[in-house]
N, C-alpha and C positions, 0 to 999 in steps of 0.2 A: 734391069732385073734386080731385086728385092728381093732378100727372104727375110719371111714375117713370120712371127711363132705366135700359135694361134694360143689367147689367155686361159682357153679354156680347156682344150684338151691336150695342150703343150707340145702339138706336131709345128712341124717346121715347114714352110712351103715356100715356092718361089712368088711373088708379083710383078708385072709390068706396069705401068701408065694409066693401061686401058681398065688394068683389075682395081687399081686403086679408085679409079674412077668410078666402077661399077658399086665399090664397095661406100664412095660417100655419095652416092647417087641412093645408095639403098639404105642410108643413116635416114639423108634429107628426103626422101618422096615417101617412105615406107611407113620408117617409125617416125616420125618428126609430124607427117601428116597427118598419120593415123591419131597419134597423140592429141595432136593439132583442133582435127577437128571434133575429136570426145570431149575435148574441155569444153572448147567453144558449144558444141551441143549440151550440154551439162550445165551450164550459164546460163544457154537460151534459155532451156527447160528449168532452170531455176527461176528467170528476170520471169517468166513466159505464164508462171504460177503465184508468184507474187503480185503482176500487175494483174491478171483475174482474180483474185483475191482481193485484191484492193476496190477492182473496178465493182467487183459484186458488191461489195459495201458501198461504194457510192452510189449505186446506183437502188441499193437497198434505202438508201437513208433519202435519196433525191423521190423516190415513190410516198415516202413517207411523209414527207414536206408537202408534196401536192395536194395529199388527202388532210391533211392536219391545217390546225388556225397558225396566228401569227405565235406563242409560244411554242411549236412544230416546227416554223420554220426557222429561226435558231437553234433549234437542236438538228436540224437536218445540216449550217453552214457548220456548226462543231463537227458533225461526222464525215462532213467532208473533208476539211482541214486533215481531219486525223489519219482518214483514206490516202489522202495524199502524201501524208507524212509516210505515212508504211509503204505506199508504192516507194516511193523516195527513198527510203530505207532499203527497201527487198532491192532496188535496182544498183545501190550505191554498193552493196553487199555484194551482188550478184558481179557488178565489173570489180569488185576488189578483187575477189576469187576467180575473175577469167583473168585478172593482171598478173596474179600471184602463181595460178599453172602457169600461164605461158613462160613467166621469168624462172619457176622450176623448169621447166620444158628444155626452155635455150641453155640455161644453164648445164642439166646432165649431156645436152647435145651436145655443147662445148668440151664438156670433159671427156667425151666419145674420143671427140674431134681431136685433142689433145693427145688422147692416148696415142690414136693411130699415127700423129704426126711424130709424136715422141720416139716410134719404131722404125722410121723410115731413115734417110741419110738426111746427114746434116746440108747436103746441099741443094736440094729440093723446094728450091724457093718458091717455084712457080705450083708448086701444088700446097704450099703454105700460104700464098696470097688468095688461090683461087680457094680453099676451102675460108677464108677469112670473108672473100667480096660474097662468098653464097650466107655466111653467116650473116655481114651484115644487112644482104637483101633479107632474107628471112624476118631476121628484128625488123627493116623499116617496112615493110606487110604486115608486121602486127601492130606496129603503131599506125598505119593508116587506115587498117580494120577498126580497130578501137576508135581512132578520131570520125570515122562514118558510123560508128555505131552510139557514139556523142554528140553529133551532127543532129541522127533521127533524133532521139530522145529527147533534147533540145526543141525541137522542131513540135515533138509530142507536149511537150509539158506548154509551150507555149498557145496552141490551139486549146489544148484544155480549159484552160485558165481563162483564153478570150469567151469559150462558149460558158463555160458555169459564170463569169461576171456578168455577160450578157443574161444569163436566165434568171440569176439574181435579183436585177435591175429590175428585169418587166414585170418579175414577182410582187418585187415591195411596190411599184406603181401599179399594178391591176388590183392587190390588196389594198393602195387606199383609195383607190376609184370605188369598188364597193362600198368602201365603212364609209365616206361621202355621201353616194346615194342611200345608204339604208338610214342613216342619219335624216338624210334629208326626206323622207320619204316618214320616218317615225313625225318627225316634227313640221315639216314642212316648210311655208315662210317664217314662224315662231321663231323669235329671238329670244332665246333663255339667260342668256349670258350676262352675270351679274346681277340678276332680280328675279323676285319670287313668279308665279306663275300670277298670284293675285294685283300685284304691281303690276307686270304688262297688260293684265286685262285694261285693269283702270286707266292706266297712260293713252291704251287706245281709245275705249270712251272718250277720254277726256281731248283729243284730236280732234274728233268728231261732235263732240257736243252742240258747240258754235252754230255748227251748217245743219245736222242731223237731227239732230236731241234737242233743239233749241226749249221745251217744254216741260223736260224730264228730268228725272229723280236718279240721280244713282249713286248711293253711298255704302259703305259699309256698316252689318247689322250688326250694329252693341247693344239689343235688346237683349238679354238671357235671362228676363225673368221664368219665363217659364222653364228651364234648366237647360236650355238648347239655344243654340242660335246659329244662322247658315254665314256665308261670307259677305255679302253685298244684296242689298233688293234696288229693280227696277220699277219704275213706275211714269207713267204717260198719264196725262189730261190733257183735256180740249180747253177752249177759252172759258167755257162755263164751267171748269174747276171738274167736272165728269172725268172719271177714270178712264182712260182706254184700256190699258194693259197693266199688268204687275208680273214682272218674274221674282221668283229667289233662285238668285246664284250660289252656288257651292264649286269651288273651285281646290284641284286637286292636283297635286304634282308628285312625279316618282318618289321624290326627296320628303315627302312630306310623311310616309308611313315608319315601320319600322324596319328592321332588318327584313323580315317577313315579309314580300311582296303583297301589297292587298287587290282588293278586283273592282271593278266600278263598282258593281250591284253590292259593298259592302255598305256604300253610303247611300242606297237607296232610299231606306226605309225612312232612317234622321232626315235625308231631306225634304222627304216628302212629309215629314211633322213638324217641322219648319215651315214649310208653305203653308200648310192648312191654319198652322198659329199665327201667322203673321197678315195670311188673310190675301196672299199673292193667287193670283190664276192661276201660272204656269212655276215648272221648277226644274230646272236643266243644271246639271252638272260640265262643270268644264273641266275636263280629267287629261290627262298624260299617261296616267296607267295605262297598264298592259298595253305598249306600244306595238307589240309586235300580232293585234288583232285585229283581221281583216275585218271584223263585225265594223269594227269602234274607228278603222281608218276610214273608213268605207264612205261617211261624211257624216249627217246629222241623223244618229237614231231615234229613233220615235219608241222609248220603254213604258208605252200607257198602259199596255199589258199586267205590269206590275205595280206601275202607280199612276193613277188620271194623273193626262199633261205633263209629261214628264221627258225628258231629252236628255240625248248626251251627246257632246259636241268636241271638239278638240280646239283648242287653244284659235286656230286660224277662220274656224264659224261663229266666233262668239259675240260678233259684228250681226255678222247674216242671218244669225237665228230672232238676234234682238231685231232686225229689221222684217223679216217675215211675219214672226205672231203682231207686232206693230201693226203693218199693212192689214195683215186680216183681221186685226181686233178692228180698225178704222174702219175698215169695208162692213163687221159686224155691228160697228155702232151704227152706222148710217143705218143699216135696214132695221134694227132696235126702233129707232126714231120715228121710222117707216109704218113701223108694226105698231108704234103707240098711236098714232093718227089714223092707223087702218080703223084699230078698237075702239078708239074712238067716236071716230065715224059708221062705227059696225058695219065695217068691209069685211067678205070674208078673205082670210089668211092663206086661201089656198097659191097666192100671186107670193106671199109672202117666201113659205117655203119652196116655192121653186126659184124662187132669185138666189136662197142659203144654200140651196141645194149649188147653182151655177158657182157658187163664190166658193163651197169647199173645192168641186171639181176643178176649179183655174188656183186655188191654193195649193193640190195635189199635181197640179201638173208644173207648177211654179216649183214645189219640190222635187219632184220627178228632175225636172232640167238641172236643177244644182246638184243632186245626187251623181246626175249622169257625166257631167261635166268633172268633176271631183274626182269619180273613179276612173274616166279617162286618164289623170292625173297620174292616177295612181299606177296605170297600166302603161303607162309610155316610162314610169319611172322604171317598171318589173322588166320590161323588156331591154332599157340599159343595163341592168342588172346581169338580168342573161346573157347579153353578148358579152358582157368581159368574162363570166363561168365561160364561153367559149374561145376567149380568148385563152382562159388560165389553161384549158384541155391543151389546145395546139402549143403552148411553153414547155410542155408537161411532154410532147416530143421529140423535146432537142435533148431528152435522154438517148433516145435512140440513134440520132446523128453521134453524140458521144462516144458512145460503144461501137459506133463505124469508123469514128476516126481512131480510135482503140485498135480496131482491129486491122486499120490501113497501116498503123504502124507498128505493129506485130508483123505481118506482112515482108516486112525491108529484110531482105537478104544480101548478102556479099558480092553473090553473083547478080544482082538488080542494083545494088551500087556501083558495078565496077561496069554495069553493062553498055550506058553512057563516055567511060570515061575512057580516052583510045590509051593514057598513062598506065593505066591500072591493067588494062588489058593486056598491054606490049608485058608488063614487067611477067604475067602469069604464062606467058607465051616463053618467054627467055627461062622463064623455071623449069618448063613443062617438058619444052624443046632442044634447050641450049645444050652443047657439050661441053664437058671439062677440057680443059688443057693436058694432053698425053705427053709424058715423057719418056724418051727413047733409050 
């Protein structure tokens, strides 16, 4: 028996073993706990607002990224960086300040601890080691709470990092599978690279002349007397020097206007007063403009509506159209021929125009088939296109897996850490349970 004088209202009273006991039983389970677990909840709710806070911004700048081009998605990996930086921050804060209570915490317990000991008898060893071995369980429970709550976090920041790399990744690869096809879909098999639109025309001609053209005229027009002049004329004869066909070409490329985008139908008018000056049949433009119109992809338009004979083709028809009007000028001369020997012989012509009549109908369906052919092209390209906008949609929800694994690890509690481990459990059992050492 003991008497203790109480510091605060200055009575004097007796203690036993059992009271000393009861009274560091009720330092450590009471206030020690209570204390204990306000900070630790104070932290959570701090780290617990910070990482939403963060996560809202990532996941704010990750939406924004999906719906925006390729300068979007660079500002979308800066906002994440930065989100992460401030998660980083808010968390690294949030455990200074659960390190920093608890080391207050232990420390005014300690000086509790001290006092009471200071009042007792000096020979009282056994209740100066036991109040010591409960001190030092206490600290090693907070260092293995803190090293499990390092462990998760750890664990968190790692999975993050693997799924944004991973989204990253399929991004910048479904971003150039598209500008690929649309590229190739603008231009097609054209090779532009390093030469003007009017050089590869002629290179191709000039491939073909040999086997194709063996007959034919294709040069570029340096006539400007009359104040104009188009880029290249075609022209075909038979063996007796007779004309089959003549085009004038004008040939047009993106790079060739001004800063100003121009439209086909601007060079209509000039070409079409070019052909009539130079005395061509036909006059087709071979343009790049306005790549992105389904009229002008579509294959070889027919604009006789605005000027007799007149086409517009894209870089990749400029073969097939010179081969078409060919075919059916030949097909036109023969029955010309036909038609001078009818008149001749004063046949009537009515045998005549029904053969002209068969030859535009197998002309028109001869185009018909290239048309169709073409825009099948086109349509097997739009449908690649498609599936990767489907693909970009389903990347566009591993936001959502994010913010689950977010919230798996928000989740982790002390009691779900320790629930597994039989260590961690014995030691909460020996706190919970155990008795002090009684002295008689």
């Amino acid at each position: 028996m003991q008497d203790v004088k109480c510091p605060h209202c200055g009575q004097t009273f007796s203690i036993d073993g059992a009271g000393f006991a009861e009274i560091q039983k009720q330092v450590r389970d009471s206030e020690f706990e209570r204390d204990l677990h306000e900070r630790l909840k104070l932290a959570e709710l701090d780290k617990h607002s910070a990482v939403a806070l963060a996560e809202a911004k990532a996941a704010s700048g990750l939406q924004k990224a999906a719906a925006a081009k390729d300068a979007e998605l660079q500002e979308l990996k800066a906002k994440l960086d930065q989100a992460h930086q401030d998660k980083q921050s808010a968390i690294d804060l949030a455990e200074a300040r659960s390190v920093n209570e608890l080391q207050k915490t232990a420390a005014a317990k300690d000086s509790q601890i001290q006092q009471l000991i200071a009042k007792l008898d000096a020979g009282e060893v056994e209740q100066k080691l036991a109040i010591t071995a409960a001190v030092g369980a206490v600290e090693k429970e907070r260092d293995e709470l803190k090293n499990g709550l390092d462990r998760a976090e750890l664990e968190k920041e790692r999975d993050e990092k693997s799924l944004r790399d991973k989204y990253e990744t399929q991004i910048k690869d479904r971003d150039e599978s598209i500008e690929r096809l649309r590229d190739m879909k603008a231009r097609l098999s054209t090779k532009m690279v390093g030469e003007t639109l009017e050089q590869h025309c002629e290179t191709t001609f000039n491939q073909l002349r040999a086997t194709a053209f063996p007959r034919s005229y294709f040069e570029k027009d340096n006539d400007a007397r009359a104040g104009s002049k188009g880029d290249y004329i075609f022209r075909e004869s038979d063996a007796t020097d007779t004309e089959i066909v003549s085009i004038m070409f004008e040939m047009k490329n993106e790079t060739d206007g001004t800063a100003t985008k121009r439209k086909n139908e601007d060079f209509f008018k000039e070409l079409h007063k070019d052909r009539v000056e130079k005395g061509c049949e036909y006059a087709i433009l071979v343009s790049l403009l306005e790549p992105d119109s389904e009229l002008y992809n579509s294959g070889i338009v027919d604009v006789s509506h605005r000027h007799p004979k007149m086409y517009v083709v894209r870089p990749q028809f400029f073969i097939p159209i010179i081969t078409l009007l060919r075919n059916a000028a030949l097909s036109s001369l023969k029955y010309k021929s036909e038609l001078a020997l009818v008149k001749s012989q004063n046949i009537d012509v009515t045998n005549f125009e029904d053969d002209l009549e068969t030859f535009k109908d197998a002309f028109g369906k001869n185009y018909d088939l290239a048309s169709r052919r073409f825009q099948t092209a086109i349509d097997e390209i739009d449908k690649s296109i498609d599936h990767l906008e489907k693909t970009k949609k389903a990347l566009q929800g591993t936001d959502r897996n994010l913010r689950l694994a977010n919230d798996k690890a928000q989740e982790v509690t002390i009691k779900k850490l320790t629930r597994a481990n039989p260590t961690m459990t014995a030691k909460f059992a020996e706190l919970d349970g155990s008795d002090t050492p009684r002295t008689e």
